[in-house]
FIMAR-606108 format. One record per residue (C-alpha): residue in one letter; x, y, z. Coordinates in steps of 0.02 Angstrom, whole numbers, padded with zeros to 5 digits. Each point is the difference from the previous one (the first is absolute). Last residue first. Example, Ala and Ser with C-alpha at 12.3 -4.5 7.8 and 13.67 -1.06 7.14 Angstrom:
2
residuo|east|north|up
s|00684|-00053|00357
a|-00069|-00172|00033
***
This chain:
471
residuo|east|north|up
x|01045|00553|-02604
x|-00112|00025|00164
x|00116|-00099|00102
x|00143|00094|-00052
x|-00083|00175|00013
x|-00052|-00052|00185
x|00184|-00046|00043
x|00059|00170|-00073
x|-00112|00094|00070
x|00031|-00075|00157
x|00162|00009|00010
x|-00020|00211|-00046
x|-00108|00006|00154
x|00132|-00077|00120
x|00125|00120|-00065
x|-00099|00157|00023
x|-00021|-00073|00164
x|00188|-00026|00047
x|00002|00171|-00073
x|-00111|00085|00104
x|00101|-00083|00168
x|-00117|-00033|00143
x|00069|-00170|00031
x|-00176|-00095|-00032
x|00068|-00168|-00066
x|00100|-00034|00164
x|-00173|-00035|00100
x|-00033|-00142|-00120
x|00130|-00098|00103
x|-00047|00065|00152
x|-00178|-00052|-00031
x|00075|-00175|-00069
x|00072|-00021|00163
x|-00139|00070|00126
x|-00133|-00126|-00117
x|00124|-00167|00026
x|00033|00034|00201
x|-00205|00042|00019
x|-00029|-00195|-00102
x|00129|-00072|00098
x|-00088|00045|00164
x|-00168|-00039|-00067
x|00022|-00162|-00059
x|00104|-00117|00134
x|00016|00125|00123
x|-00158|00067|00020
x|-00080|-00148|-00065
x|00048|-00091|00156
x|-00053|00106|00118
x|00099|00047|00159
x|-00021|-00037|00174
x|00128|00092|00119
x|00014|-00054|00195
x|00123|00081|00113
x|00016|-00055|00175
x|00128|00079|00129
x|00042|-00065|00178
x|00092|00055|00132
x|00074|-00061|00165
x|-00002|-00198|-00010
x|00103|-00069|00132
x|00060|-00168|-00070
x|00163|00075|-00054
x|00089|-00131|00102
x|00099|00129|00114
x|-00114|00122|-00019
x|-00102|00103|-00149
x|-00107|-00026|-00136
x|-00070|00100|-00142
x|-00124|-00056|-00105
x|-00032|00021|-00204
x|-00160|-00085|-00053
x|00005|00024|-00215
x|-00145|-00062|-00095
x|-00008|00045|-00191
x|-00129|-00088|-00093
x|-00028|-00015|-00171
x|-00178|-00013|-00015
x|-00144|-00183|-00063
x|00154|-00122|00053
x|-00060|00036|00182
x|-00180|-00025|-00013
x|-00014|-00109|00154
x|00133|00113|00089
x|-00062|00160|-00033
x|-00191|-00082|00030
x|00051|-00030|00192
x|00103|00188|-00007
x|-00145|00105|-00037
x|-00048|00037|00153
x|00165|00024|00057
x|00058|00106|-00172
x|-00133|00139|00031
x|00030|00025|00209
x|-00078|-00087|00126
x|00002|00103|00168
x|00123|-00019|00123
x|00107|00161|-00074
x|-00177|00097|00028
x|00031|-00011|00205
x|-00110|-00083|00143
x|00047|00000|00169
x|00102|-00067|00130
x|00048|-00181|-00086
x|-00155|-00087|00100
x|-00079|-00071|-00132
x|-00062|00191|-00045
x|-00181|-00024|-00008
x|-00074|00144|-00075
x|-00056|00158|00128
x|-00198|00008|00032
x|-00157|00026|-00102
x|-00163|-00086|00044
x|-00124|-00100|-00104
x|-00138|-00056|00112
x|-00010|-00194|00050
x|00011|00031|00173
x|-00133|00115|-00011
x|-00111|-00156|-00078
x|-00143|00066|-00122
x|00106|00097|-00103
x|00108|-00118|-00065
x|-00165|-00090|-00038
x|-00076|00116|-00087
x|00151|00065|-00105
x|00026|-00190|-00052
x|-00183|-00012|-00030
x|-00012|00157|-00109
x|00173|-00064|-00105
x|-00070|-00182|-00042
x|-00187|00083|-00057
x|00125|00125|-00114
x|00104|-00126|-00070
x|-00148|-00110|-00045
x|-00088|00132|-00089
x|00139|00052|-00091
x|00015|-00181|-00050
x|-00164|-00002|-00052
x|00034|00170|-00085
x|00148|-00102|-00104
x|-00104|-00130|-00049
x|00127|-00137|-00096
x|-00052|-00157|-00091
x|00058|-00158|-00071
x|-00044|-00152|-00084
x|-00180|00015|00053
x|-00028|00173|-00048
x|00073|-00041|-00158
x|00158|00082|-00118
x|00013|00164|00075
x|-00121|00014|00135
x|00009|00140|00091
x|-00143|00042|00105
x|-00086|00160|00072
x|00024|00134|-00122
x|-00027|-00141|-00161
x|00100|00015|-00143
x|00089|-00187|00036
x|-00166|-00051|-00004
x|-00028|00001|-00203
x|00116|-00128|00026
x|00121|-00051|-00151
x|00069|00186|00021
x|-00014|00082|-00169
x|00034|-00054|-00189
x|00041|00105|-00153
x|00170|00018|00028
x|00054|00188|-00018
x|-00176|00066|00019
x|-00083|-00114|00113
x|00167|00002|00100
x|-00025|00194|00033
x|-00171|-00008|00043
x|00050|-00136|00120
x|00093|00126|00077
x|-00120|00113|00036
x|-00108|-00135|00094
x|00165|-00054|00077
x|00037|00172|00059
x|-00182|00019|00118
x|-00002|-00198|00028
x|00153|00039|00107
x|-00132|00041|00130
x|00091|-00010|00167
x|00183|00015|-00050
x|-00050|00134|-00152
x|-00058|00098|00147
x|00148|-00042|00126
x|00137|00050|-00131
x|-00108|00170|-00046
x|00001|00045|00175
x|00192|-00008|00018
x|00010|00076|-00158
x|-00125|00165|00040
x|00099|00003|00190
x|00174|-00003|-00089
x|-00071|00168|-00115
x|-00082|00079|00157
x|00148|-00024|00127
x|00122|00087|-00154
x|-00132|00140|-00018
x|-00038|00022|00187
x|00193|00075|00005
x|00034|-00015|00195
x|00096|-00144|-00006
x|00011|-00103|00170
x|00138|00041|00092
x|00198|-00099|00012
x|00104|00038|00139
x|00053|-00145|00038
x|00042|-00056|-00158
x|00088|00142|-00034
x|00125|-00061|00140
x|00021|-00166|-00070
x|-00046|-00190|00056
x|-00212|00069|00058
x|-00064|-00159|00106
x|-00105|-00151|-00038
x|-00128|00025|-00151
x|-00018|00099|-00143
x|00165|-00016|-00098
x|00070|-00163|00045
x|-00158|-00085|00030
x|-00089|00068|-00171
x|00146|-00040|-00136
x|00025|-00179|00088
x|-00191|-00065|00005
x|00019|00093|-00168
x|00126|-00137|-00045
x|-00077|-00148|00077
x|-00160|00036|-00076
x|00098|00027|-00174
x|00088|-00162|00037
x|-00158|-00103|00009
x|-00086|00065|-00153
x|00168|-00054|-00094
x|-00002|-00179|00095
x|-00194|-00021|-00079
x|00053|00073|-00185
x|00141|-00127|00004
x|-00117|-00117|00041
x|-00135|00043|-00110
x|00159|-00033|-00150
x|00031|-00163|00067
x|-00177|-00045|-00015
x|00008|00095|-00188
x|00133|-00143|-00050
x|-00043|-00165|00053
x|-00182|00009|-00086
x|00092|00094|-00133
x|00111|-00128|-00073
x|-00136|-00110|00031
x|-00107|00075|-00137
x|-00184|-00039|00012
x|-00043|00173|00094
x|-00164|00001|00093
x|00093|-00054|00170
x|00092|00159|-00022
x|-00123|00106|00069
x|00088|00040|00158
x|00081|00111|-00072
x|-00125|00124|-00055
x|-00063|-00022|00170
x|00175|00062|00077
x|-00010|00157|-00092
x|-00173|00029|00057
x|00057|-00002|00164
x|00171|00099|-00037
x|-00133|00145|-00076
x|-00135|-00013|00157
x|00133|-00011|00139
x|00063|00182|-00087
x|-00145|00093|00030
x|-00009|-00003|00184
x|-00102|-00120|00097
x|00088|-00143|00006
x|00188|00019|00011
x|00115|-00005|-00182
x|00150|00098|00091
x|-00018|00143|-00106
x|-00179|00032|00071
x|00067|-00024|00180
x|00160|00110|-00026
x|-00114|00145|-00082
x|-00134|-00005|00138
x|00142|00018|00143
x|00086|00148|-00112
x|-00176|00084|00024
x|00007|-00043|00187
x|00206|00049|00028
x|-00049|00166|-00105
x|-00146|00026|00146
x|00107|-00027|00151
x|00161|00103|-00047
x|00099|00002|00175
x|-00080|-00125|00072
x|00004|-00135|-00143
x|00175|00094|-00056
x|00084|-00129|00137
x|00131|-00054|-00110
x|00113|00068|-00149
x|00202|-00018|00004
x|00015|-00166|-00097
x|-00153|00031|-00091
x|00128|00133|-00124
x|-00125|00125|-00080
x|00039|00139|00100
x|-00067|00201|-00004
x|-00095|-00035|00160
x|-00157|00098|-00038
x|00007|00005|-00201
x|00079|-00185|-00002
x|-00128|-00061|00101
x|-00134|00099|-00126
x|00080|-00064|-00155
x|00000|-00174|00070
x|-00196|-00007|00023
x|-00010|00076|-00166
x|00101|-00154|-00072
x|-00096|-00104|00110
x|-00164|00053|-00054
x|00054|00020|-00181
x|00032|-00211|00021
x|-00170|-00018|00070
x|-00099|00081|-00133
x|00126|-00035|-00161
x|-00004|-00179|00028
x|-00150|-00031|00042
x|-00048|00069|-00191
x|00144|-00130|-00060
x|-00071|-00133|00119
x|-00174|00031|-00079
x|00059|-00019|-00165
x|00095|-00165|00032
x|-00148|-00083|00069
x|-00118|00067|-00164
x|00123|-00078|-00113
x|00015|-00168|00107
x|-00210|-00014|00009
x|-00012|00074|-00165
x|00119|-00159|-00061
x|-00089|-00116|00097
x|-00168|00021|-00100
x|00105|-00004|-00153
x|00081|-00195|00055
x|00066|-00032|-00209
x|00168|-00070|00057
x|00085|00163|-00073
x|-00106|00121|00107
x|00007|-00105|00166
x|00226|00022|-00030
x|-00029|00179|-00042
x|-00110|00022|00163
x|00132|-00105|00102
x|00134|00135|-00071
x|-00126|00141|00057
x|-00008|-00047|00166
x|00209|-00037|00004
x|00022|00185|-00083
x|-00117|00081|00126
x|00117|-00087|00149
x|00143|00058|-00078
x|-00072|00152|00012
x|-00005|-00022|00183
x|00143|-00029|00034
x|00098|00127|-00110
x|-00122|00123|00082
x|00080|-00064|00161
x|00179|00028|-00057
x|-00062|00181|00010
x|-00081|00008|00164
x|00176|-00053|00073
x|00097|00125|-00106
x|-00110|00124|00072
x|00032|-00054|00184
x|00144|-00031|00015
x|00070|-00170|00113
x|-00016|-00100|-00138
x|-00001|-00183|00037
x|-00164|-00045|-00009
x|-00040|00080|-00189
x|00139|-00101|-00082
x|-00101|-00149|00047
x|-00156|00065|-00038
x|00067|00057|-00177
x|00085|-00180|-00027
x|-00164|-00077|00039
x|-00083|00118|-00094
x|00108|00025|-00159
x|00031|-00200|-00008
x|-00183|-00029|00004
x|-00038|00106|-00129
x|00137|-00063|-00131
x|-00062|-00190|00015
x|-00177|00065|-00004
x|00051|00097|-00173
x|00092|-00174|-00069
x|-00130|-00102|00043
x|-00127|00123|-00080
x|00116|-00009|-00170
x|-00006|-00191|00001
x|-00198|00000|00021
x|00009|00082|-00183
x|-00124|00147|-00050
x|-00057|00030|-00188
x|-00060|00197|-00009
x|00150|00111|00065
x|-00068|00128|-00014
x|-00143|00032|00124
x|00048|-00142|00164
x|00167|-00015|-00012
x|00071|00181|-00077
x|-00151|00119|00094
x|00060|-00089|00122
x|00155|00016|00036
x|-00015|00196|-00056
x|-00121|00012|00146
x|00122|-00074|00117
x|00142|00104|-00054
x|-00105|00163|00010
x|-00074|-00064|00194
x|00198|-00004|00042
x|-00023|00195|-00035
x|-00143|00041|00093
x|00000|-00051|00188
x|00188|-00050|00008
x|00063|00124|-00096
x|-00107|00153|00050
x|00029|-00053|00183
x|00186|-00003|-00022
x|-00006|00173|-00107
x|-00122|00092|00108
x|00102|-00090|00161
x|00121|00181|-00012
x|-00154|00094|00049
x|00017|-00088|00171
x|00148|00115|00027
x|-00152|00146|00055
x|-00001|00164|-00053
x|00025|00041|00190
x|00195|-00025|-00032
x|00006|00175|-00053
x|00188|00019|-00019
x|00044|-00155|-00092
x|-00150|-00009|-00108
x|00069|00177|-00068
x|00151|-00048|-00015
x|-00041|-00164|-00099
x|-00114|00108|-00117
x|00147|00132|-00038
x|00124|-00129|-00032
x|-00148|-00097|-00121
x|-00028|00164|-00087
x|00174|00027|-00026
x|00049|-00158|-00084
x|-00168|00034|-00105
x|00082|00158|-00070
x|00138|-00074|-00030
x|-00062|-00133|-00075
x|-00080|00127|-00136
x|00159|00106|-00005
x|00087|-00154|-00058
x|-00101|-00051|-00158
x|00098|00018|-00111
x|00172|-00011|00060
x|00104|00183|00032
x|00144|00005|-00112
x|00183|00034|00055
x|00119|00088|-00126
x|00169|-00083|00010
x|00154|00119|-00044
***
């Protein structure tokens, strides 16, 4: 007769086991609660978590490890601009929405690494003004970072809330439907996409400067190698545009491609308006003056470093002067300025002319009879020109499967298209690695077979091995 014994432990897990049932019932039947809640994690991760890693990085270069060789700060800015090119580039050709914004914080903390690679590389060649300037770029993209990229993850969490979908495929139109979310989600594209007058123009700017500085360097290795590096940094910049250009159209703009869609309202909680609106503003503050953070920041490399900006300019509310005002310079409320004179006299002279007035009427429908959401561009057609430069960078699965009928089958009746873009690691690492981990967790599963004795007999083993290693 086998006497079963309960495992230690069990009515603990258990307990949690029903907790969680009982939690996911409960969100179930009072959907009011809000599915956004379920972006806490994402938004925690990407905002906070990633921002651990960094800090640990370099606390370990620039604190402890003391002596600093350029070879190690080749080898970080190699690393960095493989995770954001390859981040950006996994980025465009996800069609969901979360796991889009999350190969994007692979982007851009591969940009952080490349900054603070250069940095290392400045450091070890004995350039200390040039370091701050590097440490103090990478810092402010990390705090850029976590503004813009919270923005879009709260931005999602309230799409998701009203149209319970995160697919882009079957979004479109929400601009009329949800016209203040599709402005605060506006902000967040623009200051993600590196465009003047939002925070995160200011961070890839300075970025870029640090680069630029390579004429200083004596090492040719270098001199060759950092101006490929600014490139790769450049095309990166240039695929995030194109891929927000992409996550904005298709979800915002044209017409609604789903029923819910359609149907979509603004949301009513103030709360979830007021925390996007507090981001949004705080991406177009730190946009304008940027000299508030770098000010701080400089603090911060005074302390770690012991050196500062090499212009005292660079802390200045109007200018931004990195390494000199006549090497290169950015105003950021001149530009405002600028932007705002160029929008009064547009609106002026629009509305001087009543022919020129902006009207609404029906879209142009070439003549087909109308216009439908199937003629719209989806996710994989706007992506498809970079798809097939950057073909080796997925494993693509095309399939076009047509029907044809008559006497020479030239009569095509039907046509199916499937694409399917996989990543690489997933199969190559991470794949293997889940297979692996589900096979030695059934293996170890066999231990606990709820027999006493089988455990009596496992602790009187390991008596006896511990006695024999202790004699």
């Amino acid at each position: 007769m086998n006497s079963r014994c309960p495992i230690k432990g069990w009515n603990s897990w258990t307990s949690l086991a029903n907790t969680w049932l009982n939690f996911h019932n409960n969100f179930e039947k009072a959907p009011d609660i809000g599915k956004s809640t379920f972006f806490v994690p994402a938004l925690l991760m990407s905002g906070v978590m990633l921002k651990v890693a960094l800090y640990g990085l370099i606390r370990f270069c620039f604190d402890l490890l003391g002596e600093v060789h350029w070879q190690w700060g080749v080898v970080l800015l190699g690393l960095g601009a493989l995770s954001a090119l390859g981040g950006i580039l996994y980025a465009l050709m996800q069609p969901n929405l979360k796991r889009l914004l999350a190969y994007s914080s692979v982007e851009n903390i591969g940009i952080i690494f490349m900054i603070l690679g250069l940095a290392m590389i400045f450091q070890a060649l004995g350039h200390p003004q040039l370091v701050a300037l590097g440490f103090l770029a990478a810092l402010f993209h990390a705090f850029n970072h976590a503004l813009f990229k919270n923005l879009l993850f709260l931005g999602a969490g309230v799409i998701q809330h009203q149209i319970h979908e995160l697919n882009i495929e079957l979004m479109g139109g929400l601009i009329k439907r949800m016209p203040h979310t599709s402005k605060l989600f506006l902000i967040a594209c623009m200051s993600i996409s590196s465009l003047p007058l939002f925070n995160g123009f200011v961070s890839e700017w300075l970025a870029f400067q640090t680069a630029l500085q390579v004429d200083v360097l004596d090492n040719v290795i270098l001199r060759s190698l950092i101006p490929v590096a600014a490139a790769a940094l450049a095309l990166t910049a240039a695929l995030a545009a194109a891929c927000f250009v992409k996550v904005y159209g298709l979800m915002f703009l044209g017409q609604a491609r789903s029923r819910p869609c359609a149907k979509a309202l603004e949301i009513d909680d103030k709360g979830m308006l007021m925390a996007m609106s507090l981001l949004a503003g705080l991406c177009f503050l730190f946009g304008i003056f940027p000299g508030l953070i770098i000010d701080l920041l400089n603090n911060v490399s005074r302390q770690i470093l012991g050196h500062t900006l090499p212009n005292d300019a660079a802390a200045n509310w109007l200018w931004l002067a990195p390494v000199s005002a006549h090497q290169a310079s950015y105003a950021a409320p001149l530009v405002l300025v600028g932007v705002l004179i160029a929008g009064a006299v547009s609106f002026w002279y629009l509305r001087r002319d009543p022919a020129m007035k902006l009207r609404k009427s029906n879209t142009w429908d070439c003549g087909f009879g109308g216009v439908t959401p199937r003629m719209q561009y989806s996710c994989a057609a706007f992506s498809m020109p970079l798809r097939q430069i950057f073909s080796k960078t997925w494993e693509i699965n095309e399939q076009i499967d047509g029907q044809q009928q008559g006497a020479t089958a030239q009569k095509v009746t039907d046509i199916h298209y499937q694409l399917h873009i996989q990543d690489h690691s997933w199969t190559k690492i991470y794949h293997p690695v889940e297979l692996g981990v589900n096979r030695l967790a059934r293996i170890v599963g066999r231990i606990q077979t709820g027999n006493i004795r089988v455990y009596l007999g496992y602790s009187f083993a390991t008596l006896i091995f511990l006695l024999w290693v202790i004699s």
